[in-house]
C-alpha positions as CSV (number, residue, x, y, z in Angstrom):
1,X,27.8,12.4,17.7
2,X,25.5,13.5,15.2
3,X,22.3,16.0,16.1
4,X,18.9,14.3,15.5
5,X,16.1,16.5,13.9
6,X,12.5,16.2,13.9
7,X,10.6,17.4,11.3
8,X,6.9,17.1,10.6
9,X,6.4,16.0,6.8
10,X,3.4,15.9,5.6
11,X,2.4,14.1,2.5
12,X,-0.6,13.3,-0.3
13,X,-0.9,9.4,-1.4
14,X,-2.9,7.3,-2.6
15,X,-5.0,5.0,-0.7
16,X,-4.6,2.0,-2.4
17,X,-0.5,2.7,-2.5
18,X,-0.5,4.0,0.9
19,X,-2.3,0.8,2.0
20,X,-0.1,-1.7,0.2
21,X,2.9,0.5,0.8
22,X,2.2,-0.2,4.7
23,X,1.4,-3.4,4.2
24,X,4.6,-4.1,3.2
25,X,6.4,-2.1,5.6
26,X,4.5,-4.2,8.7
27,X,5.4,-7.4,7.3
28,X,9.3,-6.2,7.0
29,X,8.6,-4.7,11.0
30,X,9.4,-1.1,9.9
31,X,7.4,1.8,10.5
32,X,7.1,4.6,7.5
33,X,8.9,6.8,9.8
34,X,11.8,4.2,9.8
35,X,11.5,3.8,6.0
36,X,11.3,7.9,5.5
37,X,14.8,7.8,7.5
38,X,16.1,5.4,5.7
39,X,15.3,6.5,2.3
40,X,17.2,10.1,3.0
41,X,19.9,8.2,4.7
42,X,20.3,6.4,1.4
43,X,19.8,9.2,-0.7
44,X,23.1,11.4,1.6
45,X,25.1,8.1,1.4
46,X,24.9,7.3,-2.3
47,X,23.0,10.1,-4.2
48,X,20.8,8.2,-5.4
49,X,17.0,7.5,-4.7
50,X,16.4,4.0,-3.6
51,X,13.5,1.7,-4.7
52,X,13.3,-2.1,-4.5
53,X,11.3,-4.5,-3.1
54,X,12.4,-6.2,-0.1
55,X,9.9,-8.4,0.6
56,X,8.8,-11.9,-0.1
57,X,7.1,-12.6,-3.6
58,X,3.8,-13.5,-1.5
59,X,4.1,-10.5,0.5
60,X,4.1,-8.5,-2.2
61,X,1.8,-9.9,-4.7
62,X,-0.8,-9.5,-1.6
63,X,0.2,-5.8,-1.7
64,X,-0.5,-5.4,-5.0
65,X,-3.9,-7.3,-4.6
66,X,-4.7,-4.9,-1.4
67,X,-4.2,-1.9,-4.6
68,X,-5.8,-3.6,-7.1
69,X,-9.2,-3.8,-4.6
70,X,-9.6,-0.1,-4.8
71,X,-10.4,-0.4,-8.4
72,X,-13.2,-2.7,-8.2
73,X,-17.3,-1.7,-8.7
74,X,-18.8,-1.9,-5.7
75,X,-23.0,-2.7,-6.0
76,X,-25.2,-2.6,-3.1
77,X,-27.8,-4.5,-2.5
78,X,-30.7,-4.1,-0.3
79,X,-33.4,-6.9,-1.2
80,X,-33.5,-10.3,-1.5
81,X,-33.9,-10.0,-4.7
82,X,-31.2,-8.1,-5.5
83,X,-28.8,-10.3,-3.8
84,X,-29.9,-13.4,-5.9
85,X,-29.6,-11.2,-9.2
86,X,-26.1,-9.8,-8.1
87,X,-25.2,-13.6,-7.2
88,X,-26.5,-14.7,-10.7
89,X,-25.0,-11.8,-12.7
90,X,-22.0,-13.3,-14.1
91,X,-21.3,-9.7,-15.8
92,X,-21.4,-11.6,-19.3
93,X,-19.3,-14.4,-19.1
């Protein structure tokens, strides 16, 4: 039988990756610290560093949406009249 380890790893991401990353993960039931074991059970068995998708086409199109959100103005509004001119500003289209 083989000795478990447990090791702290600590990492930097980004939020809109880390957020679509565990969205993923969630709708294929894993946790990351499944997926972390995995990966370097991969990596000892093969040599090589894994990355596909493995989830459905919706799943992951959502994903990327949940990324792409972080990228997107955000305008407050405080008045009435802001909120009709931010509902009427069609940003030039």
């Amino acid at each position: 039988m083989t000795a478990l380890v447990k090791r702290r790893v600590q990492y930097t991401v980004d939020q809109a990756i880390l957020e679509s990353a565990e969205y993923i993960m969630a709708k294929a039931g894993l946790t990351p610290a499944t997926v972390l074991s995995m990966v370097y059970a991969e990596i000892a068995r093969t040599g090589k560093i894994p990355v596909t998708a493995q989830v459905s086409e919706d799943d992951f199109n959502t994903a990327r949406l949940i990324a792409a959100s972080h990228n997107l103005p955000s305008v407050k509004v405080f008045t009435d009249t802001d909120i009709v001119n931010f509902l009427e500003d069609d940003n030039g289209y």
